[in-house]
RODO-2510 file (C-alpha; in nm, 4 decimals, decimal comma):
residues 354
     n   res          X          Y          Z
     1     x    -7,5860     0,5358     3,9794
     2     x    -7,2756     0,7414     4,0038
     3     x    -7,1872     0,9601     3,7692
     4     x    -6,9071     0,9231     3,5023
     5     x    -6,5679     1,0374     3,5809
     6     x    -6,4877     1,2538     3,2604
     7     x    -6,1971     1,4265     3,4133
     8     x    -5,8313     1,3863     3,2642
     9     x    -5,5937     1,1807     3,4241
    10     x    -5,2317     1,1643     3,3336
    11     x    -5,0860     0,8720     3,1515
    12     x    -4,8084     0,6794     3,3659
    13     x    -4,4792     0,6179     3,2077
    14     x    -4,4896     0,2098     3,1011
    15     x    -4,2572     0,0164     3,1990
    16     x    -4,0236    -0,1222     2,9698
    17     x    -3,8330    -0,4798     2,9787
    18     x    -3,5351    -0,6030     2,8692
    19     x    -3,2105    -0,4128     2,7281
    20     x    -3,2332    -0,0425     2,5910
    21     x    -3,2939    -0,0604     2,2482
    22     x    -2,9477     0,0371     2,0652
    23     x    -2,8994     0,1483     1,6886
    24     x    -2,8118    -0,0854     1,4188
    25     x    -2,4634    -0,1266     1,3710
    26     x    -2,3795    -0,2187     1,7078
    27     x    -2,0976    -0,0750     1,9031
    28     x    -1,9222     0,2344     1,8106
    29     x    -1,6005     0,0541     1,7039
    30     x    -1,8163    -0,1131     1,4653
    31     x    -1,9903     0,1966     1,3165
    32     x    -1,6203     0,3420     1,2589
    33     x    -1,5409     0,0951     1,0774
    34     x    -1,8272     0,0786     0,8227
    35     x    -1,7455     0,5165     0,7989
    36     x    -1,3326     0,3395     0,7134
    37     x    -1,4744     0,0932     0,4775
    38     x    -1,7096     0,3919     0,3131
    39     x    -1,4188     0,6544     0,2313
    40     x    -1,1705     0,4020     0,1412
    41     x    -1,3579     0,1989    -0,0698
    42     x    -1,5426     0,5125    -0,2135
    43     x    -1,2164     0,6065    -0,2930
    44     x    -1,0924     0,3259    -0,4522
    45     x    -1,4570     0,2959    -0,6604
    46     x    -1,4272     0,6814    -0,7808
    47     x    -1,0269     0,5725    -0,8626
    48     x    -1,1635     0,2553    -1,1119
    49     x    -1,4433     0,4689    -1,2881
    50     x    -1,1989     0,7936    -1,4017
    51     x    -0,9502     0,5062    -1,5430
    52     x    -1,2497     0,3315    -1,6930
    53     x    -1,3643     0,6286    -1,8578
    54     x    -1,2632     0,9457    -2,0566
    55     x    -1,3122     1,2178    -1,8439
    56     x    -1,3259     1,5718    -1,9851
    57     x    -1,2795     1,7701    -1,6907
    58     x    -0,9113     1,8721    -1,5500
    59     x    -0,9826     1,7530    -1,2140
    60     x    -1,1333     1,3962    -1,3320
    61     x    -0,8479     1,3979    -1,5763
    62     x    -0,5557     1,4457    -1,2966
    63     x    -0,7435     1,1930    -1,0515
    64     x    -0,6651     0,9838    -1,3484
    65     x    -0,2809     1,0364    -1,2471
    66     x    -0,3364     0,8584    -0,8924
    67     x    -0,4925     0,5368    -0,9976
    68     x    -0,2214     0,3231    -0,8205
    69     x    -0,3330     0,4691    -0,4811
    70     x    -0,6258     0,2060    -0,5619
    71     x    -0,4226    -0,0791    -0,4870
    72     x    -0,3863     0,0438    -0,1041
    73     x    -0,7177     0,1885    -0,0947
    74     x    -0,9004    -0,1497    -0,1733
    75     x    -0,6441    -0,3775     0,0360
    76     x    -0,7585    -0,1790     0,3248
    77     x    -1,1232    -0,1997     0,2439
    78     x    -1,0419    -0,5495     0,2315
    79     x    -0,9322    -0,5632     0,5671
    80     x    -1,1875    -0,4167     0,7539
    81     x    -1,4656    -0,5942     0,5347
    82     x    -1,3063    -0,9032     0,6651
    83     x    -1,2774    -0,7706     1,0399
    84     x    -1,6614    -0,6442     1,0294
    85     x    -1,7389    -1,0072     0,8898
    86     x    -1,5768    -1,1915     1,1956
    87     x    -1,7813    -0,9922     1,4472
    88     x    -2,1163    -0,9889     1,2429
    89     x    -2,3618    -1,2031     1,3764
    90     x    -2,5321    -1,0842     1,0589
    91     x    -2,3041    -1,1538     0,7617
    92     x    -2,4943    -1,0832     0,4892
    93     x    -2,3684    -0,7376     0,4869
    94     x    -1,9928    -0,7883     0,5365
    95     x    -2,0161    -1,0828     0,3077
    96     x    -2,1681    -0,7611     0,0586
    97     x    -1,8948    -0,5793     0,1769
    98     x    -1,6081    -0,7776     0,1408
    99     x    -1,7258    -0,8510    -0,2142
   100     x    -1,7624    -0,5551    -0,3860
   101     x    -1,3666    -0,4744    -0,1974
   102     x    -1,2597    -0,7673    -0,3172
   103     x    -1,3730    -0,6746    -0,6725
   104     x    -1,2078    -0,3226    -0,6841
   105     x    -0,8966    -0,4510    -0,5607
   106     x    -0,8716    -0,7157    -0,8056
   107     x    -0,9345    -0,4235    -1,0457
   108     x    -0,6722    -0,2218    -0,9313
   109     x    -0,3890    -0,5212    -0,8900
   110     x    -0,4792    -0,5850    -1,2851
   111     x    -0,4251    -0,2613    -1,3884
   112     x    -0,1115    -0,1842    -1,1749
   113     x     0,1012    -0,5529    -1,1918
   114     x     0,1382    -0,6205    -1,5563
   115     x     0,3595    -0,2883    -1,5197
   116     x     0,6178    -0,5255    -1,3133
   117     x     0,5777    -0,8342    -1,5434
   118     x     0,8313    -0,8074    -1,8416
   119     x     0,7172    -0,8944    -2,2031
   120     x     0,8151    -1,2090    -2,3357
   121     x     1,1283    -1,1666    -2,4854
   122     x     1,2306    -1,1057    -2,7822
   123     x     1,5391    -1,0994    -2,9714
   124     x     1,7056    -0,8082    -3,0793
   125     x     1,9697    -0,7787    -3,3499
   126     x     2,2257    -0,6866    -3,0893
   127     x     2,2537    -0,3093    -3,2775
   128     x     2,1480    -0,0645    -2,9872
   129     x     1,9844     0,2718    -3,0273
   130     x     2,0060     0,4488    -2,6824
   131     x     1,7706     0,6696    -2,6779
   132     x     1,6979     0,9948    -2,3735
   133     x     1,3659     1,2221    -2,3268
   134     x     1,3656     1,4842    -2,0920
   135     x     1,1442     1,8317    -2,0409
   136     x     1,4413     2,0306    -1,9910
   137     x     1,2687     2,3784    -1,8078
   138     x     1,4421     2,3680    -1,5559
   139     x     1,7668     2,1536    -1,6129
   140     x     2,1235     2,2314    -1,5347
   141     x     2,2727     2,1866    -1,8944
   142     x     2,5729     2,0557    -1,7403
   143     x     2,3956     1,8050    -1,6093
   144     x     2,2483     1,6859    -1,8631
   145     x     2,5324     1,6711    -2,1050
   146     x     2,6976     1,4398    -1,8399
   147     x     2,3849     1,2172    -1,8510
   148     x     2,4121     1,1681    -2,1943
   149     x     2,8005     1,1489    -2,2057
   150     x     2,7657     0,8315    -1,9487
   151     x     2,4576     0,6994    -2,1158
   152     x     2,6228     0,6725    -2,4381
   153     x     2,2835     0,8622    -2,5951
   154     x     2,2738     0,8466    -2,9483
   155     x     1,9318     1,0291    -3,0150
   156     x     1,8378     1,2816    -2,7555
   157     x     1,4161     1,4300    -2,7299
   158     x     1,4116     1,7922    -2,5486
   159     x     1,1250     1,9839    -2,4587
   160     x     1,0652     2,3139    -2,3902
   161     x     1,3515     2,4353    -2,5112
   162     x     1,4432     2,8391    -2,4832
   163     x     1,6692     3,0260    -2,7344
   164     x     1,8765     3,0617    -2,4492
   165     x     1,8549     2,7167    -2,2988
   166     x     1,9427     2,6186    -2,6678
   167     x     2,2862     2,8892    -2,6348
   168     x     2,3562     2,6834    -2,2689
   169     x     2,3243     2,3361    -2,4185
   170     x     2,5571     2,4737    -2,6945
   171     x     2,8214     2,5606    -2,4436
   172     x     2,8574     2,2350    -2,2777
   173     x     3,0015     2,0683    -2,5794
   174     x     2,6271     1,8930    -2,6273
   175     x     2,6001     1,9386    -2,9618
   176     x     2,9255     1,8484    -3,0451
   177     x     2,9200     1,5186    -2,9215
   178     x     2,5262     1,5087    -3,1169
   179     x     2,5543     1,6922    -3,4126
   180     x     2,3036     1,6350    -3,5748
   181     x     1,9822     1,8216    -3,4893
   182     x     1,5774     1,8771    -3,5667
   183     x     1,3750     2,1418    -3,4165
   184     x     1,6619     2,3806    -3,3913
   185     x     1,5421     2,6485    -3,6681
   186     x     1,1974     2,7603    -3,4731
   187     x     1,1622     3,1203    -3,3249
   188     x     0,9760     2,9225    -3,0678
   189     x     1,0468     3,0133    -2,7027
   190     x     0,9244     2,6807    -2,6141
   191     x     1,0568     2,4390    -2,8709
   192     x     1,0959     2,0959    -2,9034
   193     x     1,4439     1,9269    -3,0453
   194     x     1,5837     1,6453    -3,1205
   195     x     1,9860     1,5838    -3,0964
   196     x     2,1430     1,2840    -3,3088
   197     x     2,4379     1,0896    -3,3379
   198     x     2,3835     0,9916    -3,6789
   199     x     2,2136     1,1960    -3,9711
   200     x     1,8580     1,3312    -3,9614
   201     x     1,6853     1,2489    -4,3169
   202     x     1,3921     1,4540    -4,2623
   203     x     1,1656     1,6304    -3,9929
   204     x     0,8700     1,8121    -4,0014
   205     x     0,6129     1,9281    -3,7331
   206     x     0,3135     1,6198    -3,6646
   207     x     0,0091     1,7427    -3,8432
   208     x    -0,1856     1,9738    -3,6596
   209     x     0,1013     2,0360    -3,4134
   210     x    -0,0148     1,7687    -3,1485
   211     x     0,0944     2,0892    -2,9001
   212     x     0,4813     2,1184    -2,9614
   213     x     0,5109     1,7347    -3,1450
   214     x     0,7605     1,6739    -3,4285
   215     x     0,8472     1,3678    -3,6280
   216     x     1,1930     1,2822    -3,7583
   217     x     1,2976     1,0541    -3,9794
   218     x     1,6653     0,9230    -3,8816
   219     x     1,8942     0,7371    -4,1004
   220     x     2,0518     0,4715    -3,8067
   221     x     2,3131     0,2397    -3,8964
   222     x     2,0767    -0,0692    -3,8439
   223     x     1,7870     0,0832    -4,1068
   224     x     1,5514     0,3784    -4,0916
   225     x     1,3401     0,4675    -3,8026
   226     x     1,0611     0,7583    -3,7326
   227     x     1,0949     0,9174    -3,4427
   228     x     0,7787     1,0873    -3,3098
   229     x     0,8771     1,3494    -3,0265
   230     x     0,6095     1,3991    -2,8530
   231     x     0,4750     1,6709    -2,6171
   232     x     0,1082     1,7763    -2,6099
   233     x     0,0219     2,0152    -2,4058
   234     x    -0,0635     2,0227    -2,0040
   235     x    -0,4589     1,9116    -1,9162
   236     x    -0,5243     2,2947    -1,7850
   237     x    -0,7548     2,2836    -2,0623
   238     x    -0,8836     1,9538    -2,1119
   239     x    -1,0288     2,0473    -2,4395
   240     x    -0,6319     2,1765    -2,5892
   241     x    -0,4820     1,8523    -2,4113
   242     x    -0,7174     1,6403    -2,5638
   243     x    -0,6963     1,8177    -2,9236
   244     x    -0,3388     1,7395    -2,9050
   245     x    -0,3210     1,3833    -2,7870
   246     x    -0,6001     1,3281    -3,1223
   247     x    -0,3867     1,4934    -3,4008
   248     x    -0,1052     1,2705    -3,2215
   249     x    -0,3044     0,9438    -3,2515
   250     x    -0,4000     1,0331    -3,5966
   251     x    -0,0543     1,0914    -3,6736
   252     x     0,0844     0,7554    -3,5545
   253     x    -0,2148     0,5569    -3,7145
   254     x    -0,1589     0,7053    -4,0327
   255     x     0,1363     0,5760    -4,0368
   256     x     0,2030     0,2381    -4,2328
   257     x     0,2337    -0,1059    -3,9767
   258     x     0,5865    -0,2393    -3,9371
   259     x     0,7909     0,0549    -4,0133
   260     x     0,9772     0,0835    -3,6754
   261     x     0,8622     0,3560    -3,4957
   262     x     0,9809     0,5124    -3,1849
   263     x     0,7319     0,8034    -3,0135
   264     x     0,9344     0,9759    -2,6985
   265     x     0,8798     1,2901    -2,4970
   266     x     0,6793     1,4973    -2,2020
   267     x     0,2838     1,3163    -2,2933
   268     x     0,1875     1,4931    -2,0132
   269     x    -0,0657     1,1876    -1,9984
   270     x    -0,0063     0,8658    -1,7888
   271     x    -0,0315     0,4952    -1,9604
   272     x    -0,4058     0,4711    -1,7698
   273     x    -0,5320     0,8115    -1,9539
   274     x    -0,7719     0,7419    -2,2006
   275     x    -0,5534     0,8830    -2,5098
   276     x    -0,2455     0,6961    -2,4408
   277     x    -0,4442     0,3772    -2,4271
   278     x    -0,5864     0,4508    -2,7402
   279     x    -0,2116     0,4858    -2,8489
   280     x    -0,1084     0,1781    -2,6932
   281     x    -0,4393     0,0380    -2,8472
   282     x    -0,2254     0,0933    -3,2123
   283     x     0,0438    -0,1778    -3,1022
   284     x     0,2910     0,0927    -2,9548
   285     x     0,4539    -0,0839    -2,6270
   286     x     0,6039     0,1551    -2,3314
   287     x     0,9756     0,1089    -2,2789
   288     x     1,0036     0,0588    -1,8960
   289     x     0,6487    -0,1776    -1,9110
   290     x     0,8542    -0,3722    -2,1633
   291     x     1,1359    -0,4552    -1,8968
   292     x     0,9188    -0,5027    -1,6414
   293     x     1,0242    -0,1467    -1,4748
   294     x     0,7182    -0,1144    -1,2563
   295     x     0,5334     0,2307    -1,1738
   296     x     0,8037     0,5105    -1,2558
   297     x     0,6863     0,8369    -1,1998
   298     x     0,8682     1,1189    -1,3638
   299     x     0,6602     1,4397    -1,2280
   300     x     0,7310     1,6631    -1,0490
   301     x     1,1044     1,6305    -0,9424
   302     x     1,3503     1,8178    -0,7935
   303     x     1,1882     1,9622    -0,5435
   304     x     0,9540     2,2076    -0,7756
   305     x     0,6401     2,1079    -0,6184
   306     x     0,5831     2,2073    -0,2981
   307     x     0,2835     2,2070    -0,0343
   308     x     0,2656     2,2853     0,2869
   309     x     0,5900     2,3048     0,3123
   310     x     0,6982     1,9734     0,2206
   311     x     0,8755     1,8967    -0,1428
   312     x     0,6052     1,6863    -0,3562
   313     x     0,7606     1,3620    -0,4265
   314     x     0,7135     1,1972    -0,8345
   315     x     0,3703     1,0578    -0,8172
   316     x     0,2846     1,1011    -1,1972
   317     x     0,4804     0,9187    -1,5348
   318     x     0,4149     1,1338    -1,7802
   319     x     0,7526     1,0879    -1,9451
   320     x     0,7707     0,8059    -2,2361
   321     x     0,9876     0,6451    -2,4978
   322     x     0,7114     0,4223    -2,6778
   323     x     0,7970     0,1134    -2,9430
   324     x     0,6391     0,0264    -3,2679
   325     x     0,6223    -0,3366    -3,3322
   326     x     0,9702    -0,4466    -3,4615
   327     x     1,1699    -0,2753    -3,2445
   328     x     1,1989    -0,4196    -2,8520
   329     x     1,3554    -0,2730    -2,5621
   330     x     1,6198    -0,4281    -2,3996
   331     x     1,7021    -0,1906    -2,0942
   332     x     1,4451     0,1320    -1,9833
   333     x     1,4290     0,3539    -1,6577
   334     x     1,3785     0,6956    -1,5303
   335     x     1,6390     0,9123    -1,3407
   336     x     1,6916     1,2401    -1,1775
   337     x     1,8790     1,5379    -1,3688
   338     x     1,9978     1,8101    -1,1575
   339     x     1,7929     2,1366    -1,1964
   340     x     1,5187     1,9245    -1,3760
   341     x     1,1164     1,9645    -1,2775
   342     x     1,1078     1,5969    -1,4613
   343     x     1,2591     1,2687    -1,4866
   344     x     1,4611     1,1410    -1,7755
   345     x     1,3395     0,8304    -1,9172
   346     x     1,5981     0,6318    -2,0893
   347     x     1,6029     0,3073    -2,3314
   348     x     1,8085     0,0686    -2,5620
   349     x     1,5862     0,0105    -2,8186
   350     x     1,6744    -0,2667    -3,1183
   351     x     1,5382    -0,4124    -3,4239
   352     x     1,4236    -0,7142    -3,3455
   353     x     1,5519    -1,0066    -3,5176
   354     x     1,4025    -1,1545    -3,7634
***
């Protein structure tokens, strides 16, 4: 009997058949475009949840700012869901795909459109109160006095107003053709005031101080109407900005439903932050929504803003002229003022009639 071979021999390579085996996902024009659908519906998904929510930190809160980007960011996603779902030959995954882009952009287009639909309208009594907002910082005070000299402004909101900014505005003839003023007697260096046609009965700083906030009560020749000028401070500390947007909401809902408000001014908040929706949650209506304005940013202008070289263009409406119930806007919009790091927002508000 021979004996057993217990040597070692070395395995031979096997032969395979058929194609290589290739990764899921197919080609590499398909892979890119599940990494396009990723980041831009990512995007679009982190975009929805920060307007959902309430965030507390500054970053979260200025993401806030660029919710509109989610209408692009989804329409793409969109796209490419529905190109990946044409060359599937396994759709159960596109079909997944194109469904959950689908369902942010129909998130997004709800949030962004009804600011291009104008309210129903409503009549007013035909007796016009023009009213102007602007952060001032930066303005040329000529400027701005020939704003409100061709706007026919009868009730003027400033912020961040100087001692000498107040000396400049002086100068121009400004409060001349407004003579009537609130605000004016702080020591602040950064003040807010409000200029007035007609007389001022009464003004007094919003509870709290809401930042640099101050209501006014203005005898008009239509009636009586609060005016709540508004400016809390900048989210750079998310705990101060949101300390001054809640003594402003508990200002407005304390007070009494159907007296004809009007709350103007630098919010430093867009419509899709958490505390203005709480505001608008009260019945308060935004001026340029009313008229069917559209998105109108108002920050940063003039050039301020700059990065890598290249001027930042308005991106964020922070600006505001807000209506109580009883009063509707006939005509809203923002526009440049020379010098100026903001827009102005300007509206014709009236009484409406009953």
């Amino acid at each position: 009997m021979a004996p057993t071979d217990t040597s070692v021999r070395p395995l031979r390579p096997q032969r395979q058949d058929g194609p290589p085996i290739r990764l899921r996902g197919g080609s590499r024009l398909t892979s890119a475009g599940w990494v396009c659908w990723a980041v831009v519906v990512g995007a679009a998904a982190v975009l929805a949840l920060v307007r959902m929510g309430d965030p507390a930190s500054r970053r979260l809160v200025e993401l806030v700012t660029l919710t509109p980007v989610g209408v692009p960011l989804a329409a793409t996603g969109t796209a490419i869901a529905l190109a990946l779902l044409v060359a599937a030959h396994r759709r159960a995954l596109p079909g997944l795909a194109l469904v959950v882009a689908v369902t942010l952009l129909g998130a997004h287009v709800g949030w962004l459109v009804p600011h291009y639909v104008p309210d129903a309208a409503h009549p007013g009594d035909g007796d016009a109160m023009v009213v102007m907002t602007l952060n001032i910082e930066f303005a040329d005070p000529e400027a701005l006095a020939e704003a409100v000299a061709v706007n026919d402004v009868d009730v003027l909101v400033l912020l961040e107003v100087t001692r000498d900014r107040l000396g400049e505005l002086r100068s121009t003839g400004l409060t001349d053709v407004l003579p009537h003023a609130a605000g004016v007697e702080g020591d602040s260096n950064d003040q807010t005031i409000v200029l007035r046609r007609f007389r001022v009965a009464s003004s007094e700083p919003v509870p709290g101080g809401a930042g640099h906030s101050l209501v006014v009560d203005l005898a008009s020749d239509a009636g009586r109407v609060r005016l709540v000028a508004a400016h809390p401070r900048p989210p750079y500390l998310t705990d101060v900005w949101r300390s001054d947007h809640a003594q402003l909401l508990a200002a407005l809902s304390a007070f009494a439903i159907g007296e004809p408000t009007i709350v103007a001014g630098d919010f430093n908040a867009t419509l899709a932050h958490a505390p203005m929706r709480r505001i608008l949650g009260l019945g308060y209506d935004d001026a340029v929504d009313q008229v069917g304005g559209g998105w109108s940013p108002t920050w940063p202008a003039g050039g301020h803003q700059r990065r890598f070289g290249i001027d930042v263009p308005a991106f964020a409406p922070i600006d505001h002229v807000l209506t109580s119930p009883g009063l509707v806007v006939t005509s809203a919009r923002a526009f440049d003022v020379d010098g100026a790091d903001h827009r102005a927002v300007l509206a014709s508000v009236e009484w409406t009639r009953s």
